[in-house]
MIMAR-349207 format. One record per residue: x, y, z of N, C-alpha, C, O, CB in turn; residue in one letter. Coordinates in steps of 0.2 Angstrom, whole numbers, padded with zeros to 4 digits, always signed. Atoms other than C-alpha are relative to their C-alpha. Glycine has a CB too. Example, Ala and Ser with C-alpha at 12.3 -4.5 7.8 and 13.67 -1.06 7.14 Angstrom:
+0004-0006+0000+0062-0022+0039+0004+0006+0000+0009+0005+0003-0005+0000+0006a;-0004-0006-0001+0068-0005+0036-0004+0005+0003-0001+0011+0004+0002+0002-0007s;
***
This chain:
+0004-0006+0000+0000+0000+0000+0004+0006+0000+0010+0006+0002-0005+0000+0006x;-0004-0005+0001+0005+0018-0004-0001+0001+0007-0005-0002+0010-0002+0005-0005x;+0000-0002-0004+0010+0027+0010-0001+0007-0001+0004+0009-0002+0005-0001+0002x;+0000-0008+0002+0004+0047+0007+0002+0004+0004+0003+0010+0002-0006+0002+0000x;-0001-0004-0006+0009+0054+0025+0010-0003-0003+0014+0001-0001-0004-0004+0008x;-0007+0000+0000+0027+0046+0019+0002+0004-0007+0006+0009-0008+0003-0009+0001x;+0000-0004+0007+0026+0053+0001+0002+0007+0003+0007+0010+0002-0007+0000-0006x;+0000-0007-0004+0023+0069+0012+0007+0003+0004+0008+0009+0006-0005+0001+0005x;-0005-0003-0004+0038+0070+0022+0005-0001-0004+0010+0004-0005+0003-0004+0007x;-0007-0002+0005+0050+0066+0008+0000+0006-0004+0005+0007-0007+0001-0005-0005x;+0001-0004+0005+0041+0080-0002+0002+0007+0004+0005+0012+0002-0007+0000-0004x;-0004-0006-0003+0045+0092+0013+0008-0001+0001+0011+0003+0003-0003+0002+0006x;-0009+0000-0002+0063+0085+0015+0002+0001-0006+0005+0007-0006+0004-0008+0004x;-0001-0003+0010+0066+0087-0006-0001+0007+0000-0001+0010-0006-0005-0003-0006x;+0003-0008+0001+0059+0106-0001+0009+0003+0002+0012+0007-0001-0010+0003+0007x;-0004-0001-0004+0075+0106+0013+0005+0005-0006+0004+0004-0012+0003-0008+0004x;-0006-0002+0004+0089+0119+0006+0005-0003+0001+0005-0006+0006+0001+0005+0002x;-0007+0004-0001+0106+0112+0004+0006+0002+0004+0011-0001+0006+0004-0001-0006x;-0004-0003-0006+0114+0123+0016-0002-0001+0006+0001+0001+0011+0000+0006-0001x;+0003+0000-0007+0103+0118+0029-0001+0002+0005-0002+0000+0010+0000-0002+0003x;+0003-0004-0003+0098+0133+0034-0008+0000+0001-0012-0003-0002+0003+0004-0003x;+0009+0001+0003+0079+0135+0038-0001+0007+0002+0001+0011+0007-0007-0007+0004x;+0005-0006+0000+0067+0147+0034-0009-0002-0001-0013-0001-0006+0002+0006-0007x;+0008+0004+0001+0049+0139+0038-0005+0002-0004-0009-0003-0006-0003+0001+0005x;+0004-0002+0006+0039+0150+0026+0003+0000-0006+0000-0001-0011-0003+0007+0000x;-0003+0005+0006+0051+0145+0013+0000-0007-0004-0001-0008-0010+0005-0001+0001x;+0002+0008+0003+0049+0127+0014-0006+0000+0000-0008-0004-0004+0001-0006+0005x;+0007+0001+0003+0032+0130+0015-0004+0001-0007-0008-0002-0011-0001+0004+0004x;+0001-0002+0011+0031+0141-0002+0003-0006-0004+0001-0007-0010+0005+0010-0004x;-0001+0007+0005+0040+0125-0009-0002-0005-0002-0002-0010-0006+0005-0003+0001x;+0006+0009+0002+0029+0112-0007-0004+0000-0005-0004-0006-0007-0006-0002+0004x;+0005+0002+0005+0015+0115-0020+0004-0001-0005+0000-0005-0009-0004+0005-0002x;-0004+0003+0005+0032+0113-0033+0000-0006+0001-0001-0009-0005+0005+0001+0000x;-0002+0006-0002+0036+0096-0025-0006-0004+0000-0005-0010-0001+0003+0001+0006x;+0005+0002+0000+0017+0092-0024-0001-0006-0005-0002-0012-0005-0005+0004-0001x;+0003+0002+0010+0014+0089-0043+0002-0006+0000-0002-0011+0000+0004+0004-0007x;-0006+0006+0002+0029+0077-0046-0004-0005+0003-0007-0009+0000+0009+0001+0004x;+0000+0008-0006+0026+0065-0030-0006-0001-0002-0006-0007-0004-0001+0001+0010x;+0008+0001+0002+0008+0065-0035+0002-0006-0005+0002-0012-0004-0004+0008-0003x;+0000+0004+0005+0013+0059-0052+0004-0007+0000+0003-0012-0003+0001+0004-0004x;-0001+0007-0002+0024+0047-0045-0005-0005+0003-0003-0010+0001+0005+0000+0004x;+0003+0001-0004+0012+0040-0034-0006-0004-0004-0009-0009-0002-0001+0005+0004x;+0008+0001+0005-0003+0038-0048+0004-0003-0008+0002-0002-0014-0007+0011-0003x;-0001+0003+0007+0008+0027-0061-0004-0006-0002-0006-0008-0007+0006-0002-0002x;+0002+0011+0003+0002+0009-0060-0009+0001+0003-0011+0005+0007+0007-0010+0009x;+0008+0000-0001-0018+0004-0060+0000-0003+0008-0005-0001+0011-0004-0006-0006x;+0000+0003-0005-0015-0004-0044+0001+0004+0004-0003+0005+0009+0002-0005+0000x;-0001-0007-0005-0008+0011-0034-0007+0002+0000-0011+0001+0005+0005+0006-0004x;+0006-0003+0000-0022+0021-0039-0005-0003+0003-0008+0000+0007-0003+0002-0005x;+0006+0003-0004-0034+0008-0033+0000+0001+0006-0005+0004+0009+0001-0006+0001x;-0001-0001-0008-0027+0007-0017+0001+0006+0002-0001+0007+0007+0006-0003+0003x;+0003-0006-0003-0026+0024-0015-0007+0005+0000-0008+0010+0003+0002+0001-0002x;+0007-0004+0000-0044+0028-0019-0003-0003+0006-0007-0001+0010-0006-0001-0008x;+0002+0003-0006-0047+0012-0007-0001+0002+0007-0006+0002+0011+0003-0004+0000x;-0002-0001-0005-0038+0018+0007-0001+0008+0002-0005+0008+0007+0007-0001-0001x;+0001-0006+0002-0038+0037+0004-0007+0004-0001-0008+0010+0002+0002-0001-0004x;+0007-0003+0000-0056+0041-0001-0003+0004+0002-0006+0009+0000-0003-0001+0002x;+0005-0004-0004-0063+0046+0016+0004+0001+0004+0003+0000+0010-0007-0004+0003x;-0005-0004-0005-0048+0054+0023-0002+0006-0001-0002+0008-0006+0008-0001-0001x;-0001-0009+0000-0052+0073+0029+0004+0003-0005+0002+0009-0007+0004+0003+0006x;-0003-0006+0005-0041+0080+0018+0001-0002-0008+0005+0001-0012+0007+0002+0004x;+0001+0000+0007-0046+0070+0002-0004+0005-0004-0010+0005-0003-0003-0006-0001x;+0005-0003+0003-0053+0082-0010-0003-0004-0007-0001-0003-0013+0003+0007-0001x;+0005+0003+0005-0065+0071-0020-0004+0003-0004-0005+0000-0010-0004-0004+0004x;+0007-0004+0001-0077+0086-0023+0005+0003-0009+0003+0003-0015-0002+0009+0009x;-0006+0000+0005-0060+0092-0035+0000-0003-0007-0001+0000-0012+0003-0004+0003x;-0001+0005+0005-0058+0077-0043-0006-0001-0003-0005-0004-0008+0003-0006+0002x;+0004-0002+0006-0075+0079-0050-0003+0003-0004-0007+0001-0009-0003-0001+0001x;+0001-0004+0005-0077+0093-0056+0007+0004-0004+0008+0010-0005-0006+0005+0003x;-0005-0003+0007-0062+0093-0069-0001+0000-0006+0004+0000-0009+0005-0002+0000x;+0003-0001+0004-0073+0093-0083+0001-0006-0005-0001-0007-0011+0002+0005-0002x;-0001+0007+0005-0068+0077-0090-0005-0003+0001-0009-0004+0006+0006-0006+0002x;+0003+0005-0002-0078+0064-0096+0002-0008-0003+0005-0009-0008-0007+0002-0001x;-0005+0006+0003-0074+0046-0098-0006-0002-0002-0012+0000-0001+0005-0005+0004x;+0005+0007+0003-0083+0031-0109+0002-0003+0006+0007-0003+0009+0003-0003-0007x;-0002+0008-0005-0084+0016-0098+0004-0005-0003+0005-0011-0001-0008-0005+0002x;-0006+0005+0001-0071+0008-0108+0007+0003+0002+0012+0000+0002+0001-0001-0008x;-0003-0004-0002-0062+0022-0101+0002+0002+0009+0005+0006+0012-0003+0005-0004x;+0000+0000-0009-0063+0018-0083+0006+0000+0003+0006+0004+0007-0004-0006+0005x;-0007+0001-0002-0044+0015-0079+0001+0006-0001+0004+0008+0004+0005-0004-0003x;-0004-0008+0000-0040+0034-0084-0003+0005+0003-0002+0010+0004+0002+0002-0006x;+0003-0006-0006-0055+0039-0074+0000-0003+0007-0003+0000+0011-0008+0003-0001x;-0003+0001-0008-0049+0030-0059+0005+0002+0001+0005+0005+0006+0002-0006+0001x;-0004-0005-0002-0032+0038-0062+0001+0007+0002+0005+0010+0005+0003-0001-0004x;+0000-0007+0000-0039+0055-0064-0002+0002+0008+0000+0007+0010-0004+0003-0006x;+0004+0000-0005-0050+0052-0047+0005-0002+0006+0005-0001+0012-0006-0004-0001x;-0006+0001-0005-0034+0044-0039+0003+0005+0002+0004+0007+0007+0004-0004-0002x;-0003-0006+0000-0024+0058-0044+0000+0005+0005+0004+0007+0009-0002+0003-0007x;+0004-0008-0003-0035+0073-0036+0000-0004+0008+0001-0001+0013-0010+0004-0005x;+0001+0001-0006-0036+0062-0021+0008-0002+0003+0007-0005+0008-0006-0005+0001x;-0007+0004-0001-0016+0057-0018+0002+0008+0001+0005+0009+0006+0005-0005-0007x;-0001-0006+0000-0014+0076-0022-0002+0005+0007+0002+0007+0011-0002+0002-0005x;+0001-0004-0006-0023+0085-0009+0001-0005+0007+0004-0002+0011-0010+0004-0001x;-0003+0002-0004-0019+0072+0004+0007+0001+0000+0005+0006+0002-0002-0006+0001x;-0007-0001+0003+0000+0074+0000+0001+0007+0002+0005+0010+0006+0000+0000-0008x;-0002-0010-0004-0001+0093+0002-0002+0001+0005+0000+0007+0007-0002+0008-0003x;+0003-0002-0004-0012+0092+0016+0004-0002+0007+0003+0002+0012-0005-0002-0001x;-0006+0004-0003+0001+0080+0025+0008+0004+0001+0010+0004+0006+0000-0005-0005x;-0004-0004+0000+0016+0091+0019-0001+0006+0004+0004+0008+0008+0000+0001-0007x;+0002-0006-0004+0007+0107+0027+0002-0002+0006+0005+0002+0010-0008+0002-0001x;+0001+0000-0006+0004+0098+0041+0005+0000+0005+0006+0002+0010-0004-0005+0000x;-0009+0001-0002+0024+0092+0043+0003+0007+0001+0007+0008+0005+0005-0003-0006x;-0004-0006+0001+0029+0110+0039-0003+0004+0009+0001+0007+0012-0003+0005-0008x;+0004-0002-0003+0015+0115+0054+0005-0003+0009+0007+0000+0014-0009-0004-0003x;-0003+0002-0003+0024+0103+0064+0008+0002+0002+0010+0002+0008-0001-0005-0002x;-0006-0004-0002+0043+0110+0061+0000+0005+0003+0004+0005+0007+0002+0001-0004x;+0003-0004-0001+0035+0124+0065+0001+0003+0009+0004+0007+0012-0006-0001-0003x;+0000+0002-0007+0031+0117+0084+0007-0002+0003+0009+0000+0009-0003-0005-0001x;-0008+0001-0001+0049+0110+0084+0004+0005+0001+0007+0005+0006+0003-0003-0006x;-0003-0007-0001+0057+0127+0082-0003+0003+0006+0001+0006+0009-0003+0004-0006x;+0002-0005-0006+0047+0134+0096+0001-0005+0007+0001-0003+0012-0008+0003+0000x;-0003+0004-0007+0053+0118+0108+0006+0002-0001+0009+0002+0004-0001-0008+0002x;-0007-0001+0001+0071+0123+0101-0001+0005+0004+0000+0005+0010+0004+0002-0006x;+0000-0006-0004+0068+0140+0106+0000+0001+0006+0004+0004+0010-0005+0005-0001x;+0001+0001-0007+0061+0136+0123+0006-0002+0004+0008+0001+0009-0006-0005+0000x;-0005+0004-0001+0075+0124+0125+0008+0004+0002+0010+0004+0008+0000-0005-0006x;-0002-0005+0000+0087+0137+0121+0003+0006+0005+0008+0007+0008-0002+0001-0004x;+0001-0004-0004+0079+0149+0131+0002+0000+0010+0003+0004+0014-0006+0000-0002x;+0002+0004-0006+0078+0139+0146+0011-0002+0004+0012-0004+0010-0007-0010-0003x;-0006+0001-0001+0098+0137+0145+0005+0008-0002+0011+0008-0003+0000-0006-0005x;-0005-0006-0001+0102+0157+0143+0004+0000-0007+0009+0004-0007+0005-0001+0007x;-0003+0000+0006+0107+0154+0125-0002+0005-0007-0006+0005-0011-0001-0006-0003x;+0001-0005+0007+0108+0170+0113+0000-0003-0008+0006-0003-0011+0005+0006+0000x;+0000+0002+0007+0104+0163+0095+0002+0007-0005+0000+0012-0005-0009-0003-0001x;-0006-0002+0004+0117+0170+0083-0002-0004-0006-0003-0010-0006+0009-0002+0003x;+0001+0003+0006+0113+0166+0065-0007-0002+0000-0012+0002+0000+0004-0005-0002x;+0010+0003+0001+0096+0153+0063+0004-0006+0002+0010-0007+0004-0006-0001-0010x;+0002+0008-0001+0092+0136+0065+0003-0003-0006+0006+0001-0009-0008-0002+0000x;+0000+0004+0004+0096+0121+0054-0004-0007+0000-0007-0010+0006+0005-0001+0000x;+0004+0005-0001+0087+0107+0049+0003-0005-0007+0005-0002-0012-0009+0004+0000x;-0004+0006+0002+0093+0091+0040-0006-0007+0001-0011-0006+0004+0009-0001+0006x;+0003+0005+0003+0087+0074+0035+0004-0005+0008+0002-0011+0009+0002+0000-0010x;-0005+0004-0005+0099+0066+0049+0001+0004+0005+0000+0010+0004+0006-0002-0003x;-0003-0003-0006+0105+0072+0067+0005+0001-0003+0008-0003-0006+0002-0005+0006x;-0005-0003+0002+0117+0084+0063+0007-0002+0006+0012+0002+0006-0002+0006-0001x;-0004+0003-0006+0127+0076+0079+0001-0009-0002+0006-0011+0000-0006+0001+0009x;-0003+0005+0001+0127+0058+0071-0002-0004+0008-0005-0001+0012+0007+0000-0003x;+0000+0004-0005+0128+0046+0086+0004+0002+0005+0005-0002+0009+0002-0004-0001x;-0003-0003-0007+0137+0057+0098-0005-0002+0007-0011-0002+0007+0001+0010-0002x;+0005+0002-0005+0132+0053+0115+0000+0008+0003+0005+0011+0005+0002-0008+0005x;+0002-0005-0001+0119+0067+0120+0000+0000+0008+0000-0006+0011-0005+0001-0003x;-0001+0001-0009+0119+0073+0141-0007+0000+0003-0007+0000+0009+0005+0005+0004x;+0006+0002-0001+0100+0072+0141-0006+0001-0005-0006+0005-0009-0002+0002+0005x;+0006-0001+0008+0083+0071+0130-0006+0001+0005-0007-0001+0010-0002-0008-0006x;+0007-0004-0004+0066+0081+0135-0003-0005-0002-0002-0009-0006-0003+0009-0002x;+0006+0004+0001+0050+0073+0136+0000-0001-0007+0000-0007-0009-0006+0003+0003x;+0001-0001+0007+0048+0077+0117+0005-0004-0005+0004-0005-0011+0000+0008-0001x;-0005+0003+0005+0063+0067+0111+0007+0006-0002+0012+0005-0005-0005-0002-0008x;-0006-0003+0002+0074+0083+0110+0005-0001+0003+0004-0002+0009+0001+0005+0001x;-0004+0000-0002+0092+0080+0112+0004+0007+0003+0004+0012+0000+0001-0004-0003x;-0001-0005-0002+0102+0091+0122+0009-0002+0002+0009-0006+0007-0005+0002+0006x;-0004+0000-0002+0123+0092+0122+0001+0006+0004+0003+0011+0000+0002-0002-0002x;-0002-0006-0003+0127+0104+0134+0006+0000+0005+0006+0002+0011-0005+0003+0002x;-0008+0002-0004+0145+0098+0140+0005+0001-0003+0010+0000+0000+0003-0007+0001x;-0005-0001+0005+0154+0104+0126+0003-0005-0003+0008-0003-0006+0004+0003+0002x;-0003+0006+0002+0158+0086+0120-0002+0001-0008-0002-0004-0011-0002-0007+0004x;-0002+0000+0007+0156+0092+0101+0004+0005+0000+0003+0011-0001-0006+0001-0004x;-0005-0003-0001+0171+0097+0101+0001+0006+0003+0006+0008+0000+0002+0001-0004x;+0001-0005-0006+0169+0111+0113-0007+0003+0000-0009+0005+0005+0005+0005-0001x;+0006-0002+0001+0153+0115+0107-0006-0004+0004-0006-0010+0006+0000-0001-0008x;+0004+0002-0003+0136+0115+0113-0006-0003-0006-0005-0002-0011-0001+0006+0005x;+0005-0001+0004+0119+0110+0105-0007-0004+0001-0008-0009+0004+0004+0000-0007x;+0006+0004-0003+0101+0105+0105-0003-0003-0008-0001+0000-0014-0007+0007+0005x;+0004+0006+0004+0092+0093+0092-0006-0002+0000-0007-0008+0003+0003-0006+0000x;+0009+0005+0001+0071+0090+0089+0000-0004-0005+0003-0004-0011-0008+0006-0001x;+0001+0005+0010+0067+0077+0078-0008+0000-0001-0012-0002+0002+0002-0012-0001x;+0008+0000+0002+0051+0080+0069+0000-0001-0006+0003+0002-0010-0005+0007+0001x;+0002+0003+0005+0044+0070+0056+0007-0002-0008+0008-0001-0013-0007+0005-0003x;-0007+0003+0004+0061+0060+0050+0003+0005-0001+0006+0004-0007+0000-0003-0006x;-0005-0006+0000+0070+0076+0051+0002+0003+0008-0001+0001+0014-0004+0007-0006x;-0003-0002-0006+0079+0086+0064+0001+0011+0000+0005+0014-0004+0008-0006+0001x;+0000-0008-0002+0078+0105+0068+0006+0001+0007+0006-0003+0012-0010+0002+0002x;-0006+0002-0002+0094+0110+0076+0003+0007+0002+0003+0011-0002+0004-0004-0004x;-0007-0004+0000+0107+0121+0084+0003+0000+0004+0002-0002+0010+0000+0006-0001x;-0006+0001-0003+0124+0123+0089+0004+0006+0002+0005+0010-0002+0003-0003-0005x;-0005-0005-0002+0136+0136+0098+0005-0001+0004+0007-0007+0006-0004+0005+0002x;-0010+0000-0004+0152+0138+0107-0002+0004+0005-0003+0010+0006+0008+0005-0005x;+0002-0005-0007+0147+0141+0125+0006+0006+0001+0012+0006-0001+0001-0006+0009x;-0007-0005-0006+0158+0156+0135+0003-0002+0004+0001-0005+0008-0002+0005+0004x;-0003+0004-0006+0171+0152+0144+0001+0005+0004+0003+0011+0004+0008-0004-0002x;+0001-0004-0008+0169+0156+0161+0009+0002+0003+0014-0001+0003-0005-0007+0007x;-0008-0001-0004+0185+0165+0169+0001-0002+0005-0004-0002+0009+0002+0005+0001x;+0000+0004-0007+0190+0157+0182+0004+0004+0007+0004+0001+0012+0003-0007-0002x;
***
């Protein structure tokens, strides 16, 4: 079975900049590019579309109403390409609705960084980052909040400090070089 909620996190992580910088209403304006494509991957084989009209249908954020009034009409020898077209409209608006919803979610993420951040007296220099992977790799972290954020703050990245949310197979992130206290 298709997965539409995973089509969606890859179309927001293919939105991700390559510098891994973020700018949340950025990724956001990128998605309706990335929509289309996944969409059309998604609506090749007759059997996909099946299963996704199957599965899909009566999901909140199928727009079925859409996919009827796109002026087409088929012959009944023509039913496969008006299953595709009905698959199509319904893979699409679940897909972006999904994608929104992840962006909605980074969104949330960013404001437990901040919090996190905050809660640790940390002036934020530059922005955030956000990556497809832990930008820390397997470094061992010196504790994790309820939420799953990781938190180094021993300076064991190479002197450096930094906090890590993971939201929806990605990670929202940042990193700084504490003050050294005089002693």
């Amino acid at each position: 079975m298709i997965d539409l909620r995973d089509i969606a996190e890859n179309v927001v992580a293919d939105c991700l900049p390559m510098d891994g910088t973020l700018d949340v209403d950025t990724l956001e304006d990128d998605i309706g590019e990335h929509v289309d494509s996944a969409t059309d991957s998604a609506c090749i084989y007759y059997h996909d579309c099946a299963d996704i009209i199957s599965h899909y249908e009566t999901d909140p954020a199928a727009d079925t109403d859409s996919a009827d009034d796109m002026g087409q009409t088929f012959k009944p020898s023509e039913y496969q390409q008006a299953m595709v077209a009905y698959a199509y409209w319904i893979a699409r608006s679940v897909i972006d609705a999904n994608a929104r919803e992840i962006v909605g979610e980074i969104r949330e993420a960013v404001d437990e960084l901040e919090s996190e951040l905050a809660a640790l007296n940390v002036d934020v220099v530059g922005g955030y980052r956000i990556s497809r992977d832990c930008p820390h790799g397997w470094a061992a972290h010196d504790r994790e909040n309820g939420n799953g954020a990781c938190l180094w703050v021993s300076r064991q990245l190479d002197g450096c400090n930094a906090v890590a949310v993971p939201v929806a197979g990605m990670w929202v992130s940042y990193t700084w070089e504490p003050a050294l206290v005089a002693s």
